[in-house]
N, C-alpha and C positions, 0 to 999 in steps of 0.2 A: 412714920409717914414722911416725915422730912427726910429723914435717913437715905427713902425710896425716891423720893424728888430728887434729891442730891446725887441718887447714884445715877440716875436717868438722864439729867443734864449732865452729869461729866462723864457722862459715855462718850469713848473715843474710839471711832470705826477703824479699824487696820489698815495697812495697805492691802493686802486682799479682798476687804472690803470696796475700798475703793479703787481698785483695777475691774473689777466686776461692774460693779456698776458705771465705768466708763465703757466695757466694751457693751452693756445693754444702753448707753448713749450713740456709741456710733452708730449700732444695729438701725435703733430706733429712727435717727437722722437717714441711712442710707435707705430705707426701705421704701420712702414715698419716690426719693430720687430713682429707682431701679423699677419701679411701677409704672412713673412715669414714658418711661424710654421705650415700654411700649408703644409708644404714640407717636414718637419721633419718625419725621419723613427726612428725604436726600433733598437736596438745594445746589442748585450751580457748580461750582466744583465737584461735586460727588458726581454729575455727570463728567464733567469733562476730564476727571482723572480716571474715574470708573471704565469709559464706554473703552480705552486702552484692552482691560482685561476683559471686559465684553464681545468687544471683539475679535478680540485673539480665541473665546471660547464658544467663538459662534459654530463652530464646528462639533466640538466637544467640549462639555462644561468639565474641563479637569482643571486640578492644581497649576498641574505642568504647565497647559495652555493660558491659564491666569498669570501665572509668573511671567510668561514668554513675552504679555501685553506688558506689564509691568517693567519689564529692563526696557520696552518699545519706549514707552511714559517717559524714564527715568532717562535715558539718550536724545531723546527731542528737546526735554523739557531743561537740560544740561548746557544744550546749544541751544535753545531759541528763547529759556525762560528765566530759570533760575538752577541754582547749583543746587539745591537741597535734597541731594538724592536718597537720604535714609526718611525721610518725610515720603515724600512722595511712592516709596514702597507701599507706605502703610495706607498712604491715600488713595494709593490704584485697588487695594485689593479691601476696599469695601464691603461689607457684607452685600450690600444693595445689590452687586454683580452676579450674585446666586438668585437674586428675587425680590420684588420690591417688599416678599414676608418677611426678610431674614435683616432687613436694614439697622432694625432698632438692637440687632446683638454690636452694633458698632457702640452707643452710648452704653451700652451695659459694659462693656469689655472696657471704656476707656474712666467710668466711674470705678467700679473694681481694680483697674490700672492703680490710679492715683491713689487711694486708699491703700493699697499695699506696700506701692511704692514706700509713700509717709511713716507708714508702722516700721517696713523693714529699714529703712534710715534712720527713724530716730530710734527704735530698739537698739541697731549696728550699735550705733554709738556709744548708747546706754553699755550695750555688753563688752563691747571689745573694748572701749578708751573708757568709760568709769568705773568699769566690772557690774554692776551692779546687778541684781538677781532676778527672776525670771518676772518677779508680781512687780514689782516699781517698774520695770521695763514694759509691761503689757499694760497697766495703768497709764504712763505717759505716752506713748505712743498712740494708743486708742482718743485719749484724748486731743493730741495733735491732732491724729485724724479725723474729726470730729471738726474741729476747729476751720482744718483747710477749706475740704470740702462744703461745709456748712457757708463759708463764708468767699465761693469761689467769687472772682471780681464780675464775671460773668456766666449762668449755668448754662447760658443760652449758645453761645459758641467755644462754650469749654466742654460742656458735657455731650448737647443735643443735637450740633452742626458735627456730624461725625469727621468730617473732613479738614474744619478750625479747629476742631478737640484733640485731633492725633497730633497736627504738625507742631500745636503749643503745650498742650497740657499732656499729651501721651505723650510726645517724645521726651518732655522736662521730667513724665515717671521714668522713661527709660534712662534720662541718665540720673537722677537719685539711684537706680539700682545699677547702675555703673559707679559711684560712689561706694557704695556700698561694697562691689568686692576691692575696690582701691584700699579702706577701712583693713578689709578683711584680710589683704595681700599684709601689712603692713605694723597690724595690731594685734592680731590674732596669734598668739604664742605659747596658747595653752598646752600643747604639744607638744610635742619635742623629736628626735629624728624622722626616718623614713615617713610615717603617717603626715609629720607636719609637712613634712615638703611636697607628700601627696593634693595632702590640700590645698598647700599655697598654689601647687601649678593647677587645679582645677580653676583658681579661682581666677589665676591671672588668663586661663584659657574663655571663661565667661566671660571675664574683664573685655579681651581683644573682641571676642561677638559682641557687644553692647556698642564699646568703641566703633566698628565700624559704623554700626549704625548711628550712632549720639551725634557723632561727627559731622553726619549731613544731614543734622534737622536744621530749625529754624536758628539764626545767626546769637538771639537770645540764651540759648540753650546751650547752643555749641561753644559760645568763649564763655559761659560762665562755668560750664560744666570743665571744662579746660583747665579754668583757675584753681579749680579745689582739684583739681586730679596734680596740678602742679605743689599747689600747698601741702598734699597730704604727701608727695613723694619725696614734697622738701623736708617736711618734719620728720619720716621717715632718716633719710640722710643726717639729718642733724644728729636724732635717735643713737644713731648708729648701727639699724637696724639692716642687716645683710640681707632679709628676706624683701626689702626693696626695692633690689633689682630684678625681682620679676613682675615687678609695673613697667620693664621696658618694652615689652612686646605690646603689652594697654596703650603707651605711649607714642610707639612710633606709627601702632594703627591709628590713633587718633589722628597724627600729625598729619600723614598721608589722608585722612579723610578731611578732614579740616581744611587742609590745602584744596585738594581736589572742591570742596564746596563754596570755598569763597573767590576763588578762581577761574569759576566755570563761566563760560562765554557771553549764557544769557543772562547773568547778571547783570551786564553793562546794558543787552538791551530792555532790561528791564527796567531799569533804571532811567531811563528816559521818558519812561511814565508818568517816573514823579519827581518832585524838586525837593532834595535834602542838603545837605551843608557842603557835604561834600569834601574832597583834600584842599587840604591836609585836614588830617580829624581830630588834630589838637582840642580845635574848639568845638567838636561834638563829644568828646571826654571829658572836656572841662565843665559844660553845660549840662553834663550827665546829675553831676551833683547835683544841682541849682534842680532840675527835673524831679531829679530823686526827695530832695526839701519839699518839693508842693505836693507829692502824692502822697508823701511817711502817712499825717493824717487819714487819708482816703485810705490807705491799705489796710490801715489799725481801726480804728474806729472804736465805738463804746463797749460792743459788743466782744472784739478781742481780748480788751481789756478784762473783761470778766470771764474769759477765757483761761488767760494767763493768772488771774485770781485761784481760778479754779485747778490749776495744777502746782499752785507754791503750795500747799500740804504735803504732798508727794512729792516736790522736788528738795523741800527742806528735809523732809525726814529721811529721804534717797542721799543727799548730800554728807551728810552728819555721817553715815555711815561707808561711806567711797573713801579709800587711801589716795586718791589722784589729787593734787594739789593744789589746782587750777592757777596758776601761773602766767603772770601778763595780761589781765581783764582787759587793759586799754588797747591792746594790741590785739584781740581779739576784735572788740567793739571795731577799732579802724578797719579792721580788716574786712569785715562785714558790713562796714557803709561801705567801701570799694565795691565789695564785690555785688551787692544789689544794686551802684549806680551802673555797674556796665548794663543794668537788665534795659536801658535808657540808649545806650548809645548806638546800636546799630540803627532802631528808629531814627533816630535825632542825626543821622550820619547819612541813612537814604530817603528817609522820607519828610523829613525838617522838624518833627513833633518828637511827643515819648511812646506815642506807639499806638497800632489799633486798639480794641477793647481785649481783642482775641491773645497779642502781642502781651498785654498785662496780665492777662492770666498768669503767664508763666513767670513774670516778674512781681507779683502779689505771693503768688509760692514761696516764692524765693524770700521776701521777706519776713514773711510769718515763718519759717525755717529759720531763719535769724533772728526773730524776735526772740524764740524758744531757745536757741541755744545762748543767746545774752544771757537771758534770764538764769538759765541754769548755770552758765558758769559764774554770772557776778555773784549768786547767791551763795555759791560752793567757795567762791574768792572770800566772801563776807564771813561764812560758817569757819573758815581756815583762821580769819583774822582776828577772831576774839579767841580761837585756841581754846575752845570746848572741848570737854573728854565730854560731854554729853551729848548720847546719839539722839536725843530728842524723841516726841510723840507724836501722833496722827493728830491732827486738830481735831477740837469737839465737834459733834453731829451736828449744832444748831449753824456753823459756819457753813454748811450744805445748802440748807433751805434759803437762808441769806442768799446764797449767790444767786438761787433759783428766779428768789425774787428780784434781782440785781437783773438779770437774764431777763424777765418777765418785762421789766420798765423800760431797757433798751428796745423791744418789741415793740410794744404799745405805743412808744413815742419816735419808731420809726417811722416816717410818711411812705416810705417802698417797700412795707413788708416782705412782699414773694421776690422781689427782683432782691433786695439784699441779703436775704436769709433763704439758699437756693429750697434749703429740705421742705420751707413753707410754704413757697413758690410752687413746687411738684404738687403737694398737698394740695391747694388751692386751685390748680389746672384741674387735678382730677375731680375734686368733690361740687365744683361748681359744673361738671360736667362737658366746660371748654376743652379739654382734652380730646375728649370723644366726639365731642361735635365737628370739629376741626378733623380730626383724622375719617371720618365719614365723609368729607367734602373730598377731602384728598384720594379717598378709595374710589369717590365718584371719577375722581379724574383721572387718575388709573384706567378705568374701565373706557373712558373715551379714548385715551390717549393710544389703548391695545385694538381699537378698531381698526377697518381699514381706510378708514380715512387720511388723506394725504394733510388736510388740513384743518387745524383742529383750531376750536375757538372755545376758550373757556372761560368760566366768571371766575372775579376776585373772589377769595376764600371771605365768607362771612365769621366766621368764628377764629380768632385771631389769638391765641395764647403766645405769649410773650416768649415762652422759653421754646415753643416747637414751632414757633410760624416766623421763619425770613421774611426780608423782603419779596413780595409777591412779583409777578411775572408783570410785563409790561404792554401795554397795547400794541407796541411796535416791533413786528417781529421779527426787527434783528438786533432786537437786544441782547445782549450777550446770555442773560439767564434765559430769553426763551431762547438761542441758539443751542443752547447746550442741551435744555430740555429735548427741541427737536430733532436731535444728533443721535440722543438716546437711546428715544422712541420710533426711529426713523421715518421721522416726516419733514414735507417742507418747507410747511410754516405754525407756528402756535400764535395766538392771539388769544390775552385775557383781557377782557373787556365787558363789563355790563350789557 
């Protein structure tokens, strides 16, 4: 009997075991999120970048004619608004534009986005720069994913505002997978003649598509994403690795779009909207840090922590068996407070703060993508420095249900359940039935809005779910949200009012 107690406490789950049960964690996290998104409605800018492609296919509802609105957007909004023109592609061609049914495949596209984005980043890495094997790779990575998404800063205009969701958190997955074939250009040498240089040019030809676009998202995205495509072609070069220079064609498309976006006209008049530091931007680089200091807590919180708990099993036992050396922890670490205080400085340079809510999204990514790869290399620097020939074990079973309950207490003793733990928050909309309730008011007003009435008057929404309900529409109708509504729906005034 003891014998059997003994062997059942030092049972030690595998890493196969535990790649599986990380991806039935993500599943489980992503499923309430992707239910919810049916419910999700369009808000303000989804008209006013939409009605572009709308109208161009008021004729014919084709692609063609959708894109034709879209370079319209993309040319006005270049001269009169801002330069962000691989943003504003994604933002003109809304699903909404087909129909107010097809709205909610924008939150499902841009949750599945980010999720894949994460897996295929931290895999990349995993496979091409530590070698390691297909199950440690599909274990951390699901877990990362898990992690991000579970803990977006905001789910409400990263996920459900399809329009604040593309320009920060889709465009920050499009360039992790610009990253990714940068990795891939660079690391990848499993191969050898004709097929390998096959590859390489495929990849540096995706590479240059991404580039274009990465380059004219939001200011956040585009110089961070910048950095690491320079870091990773620097280490290349140092490497000595010949297959390097086909990051140049990645490169100079960047350069040219990067230029092109922070150069563009309506920048300036955009900018008169608001009051930031301004030049010289010394002191918005140097204040990046001091910014980056007060949010580290707010990004991380109790619940990352157990996060990161929950994948040192798999990164120790992953480690112990990788030939890569991990060389220079400190110059890593530096490197990675750099490059998450730039997620600060464009904020802090035009609008005098660290950024909107939407704006941190894509800078709370960025550092929990840094937290994870600290963690792995300082632990692979550590594993290196006691010069163990031992590959080590899976920890025992009972450290599992511990974190569970680790997980559980940070829960219980958070006072914003659904707003800090997005997957709860979906859960919570739907089963108290605010979801539904709320998206019924909104098909009411649909149905008014499609009449032939020139002028419409509508009540505030009664049921107000945090992650699908914006700011409401205003009494005064030239408000800019009801102008845009009424622009839409072609009428000549809206008033929401009691």
């Amino acid at each position: 009997m003891k014998d059997r107690i003994k062997k059942i406490f030092g049972w030690r789950p595998g890493a196969g075991w535990y790649a599986a049960g990380a991806v039935v964690l993500l599943v489980l996290l992503l499923y309430p999120l992707l239910r919810l998104a049916a419910y999700s409605v369009p808000w303000y800018d989804d008209y006013n970048y939409g009605r572009f492609a709308k109208a161009a296919m008021s004729e014919a509802p084709t692609l063609e004619n959708a894109l034709k609105g879209t370079w319209e957007c993309i040319r006005t909004s270049w001269y009169a608004w801002q330069g962000t023109y691989g943003s504003i592609f994604f933002m003109v061609l809304t699903p909404g534009i087909w129909g107010e049914e097809y709205y909610h495949y924008g939150p499902i596209f841009l949750i599945l986005l980010l999720t894949l984005a994460i897996c295929v980043l931290v895999g990349t890495l995993l496979r091409e720069v530590l070698r390691t094997d297909l199950v440690h790779t599909a274990g951390l990575s699901a877990v990362s994913a898990a992690m991000t998404v579970l803990l977006i800063y905001t789910a409400q205009e990263g996920f459900y505002w399809y329009n604040g969701g593309v320009h920060y958190v889709g465009m920050h997955a499009f360039g992790m997978l610009l990253v990714v074939t940068a990795v891939k250009i660079v690391c990848s040498s499993r191969e050898e003649g004709w097929k390998s240089l096959g590859n390489v040019s495929l990849w540096a030809v995706l590479g240059s598509v991404l580039a274009l676009f990465v380059a004219g998202s939001n200011f956040v995205t585009a110089l961070q994403v910048l950095l690491v495509l320079l870091t990773v072609g620097g280490i290349g070069i140092l490497l000595r690795r010949r297959r390097t220079f086909f990051m140049i064609p990645m490169l100079l498309v960047y350069a040219g779009g990067f230029y092109m976006n922070v150069t563009a006209p309506g920048n300036d008049k955009r900018a008169q909207s608001y009051i930031g530091w301004g030049k010289p931007p010394f002191q918005a680089v140097l204040y990046s840090f001091v910014e980056g200091g007060k949010h580290a807590w707010e990004f991380t919180g109790w619940m990352t922590l157990v996060f990161l708990l929950l994948m040192l099993p798999l990164i120790l036992h992953m480690v112990k068996r990788t030939k890569f050396s991990f060389p220079y922890p400190g110059v890593v670490s530096l490197w990675s407070a750099c490059l998450y205080a730039t997620g600060f400085t464009p904020s802090l340079y035009s609008l005098g703060h660290g950024g909107l809510s939407r704006t941190l999204n894509a800078v709370k990514l960025t550092w929990e993508l840094l937290l994870i790869l600290n963690v792995v290399y300082w632990c692979g620097w550590l594993c290196r420095l006691r010069k163990s020939a031992d590959e080590g074990r899976m920890w025992h079973w009972w450290f599992y249900p511990l974190i569970l309950g680790a997980a559980l207490l940070v829960f219980v003793t958070e006072p914003n359940q659904a707003g800090s733990f997005s997957s709860y928050g979906a859960y919570y909309y739907i089963h108290t039935g605010e979801a539904y309730n709320f998206y019924q008011e909104y098909l009411e007003r649909v149905e008014l809005l499609k009449s032939d009435k020139k002028v419409i008057e509508l009540t505030p929404y009664h049921w107000r779910p945090w992650f699908l309900c914006m700011p409401d529409l205003s009494d005064d109708p030239k408000n800019e949200s009801n102008r845009a509504l009424a622009a839409w729906y072609q009428k000549d005034e809206i008033i929401c009012r009691e």
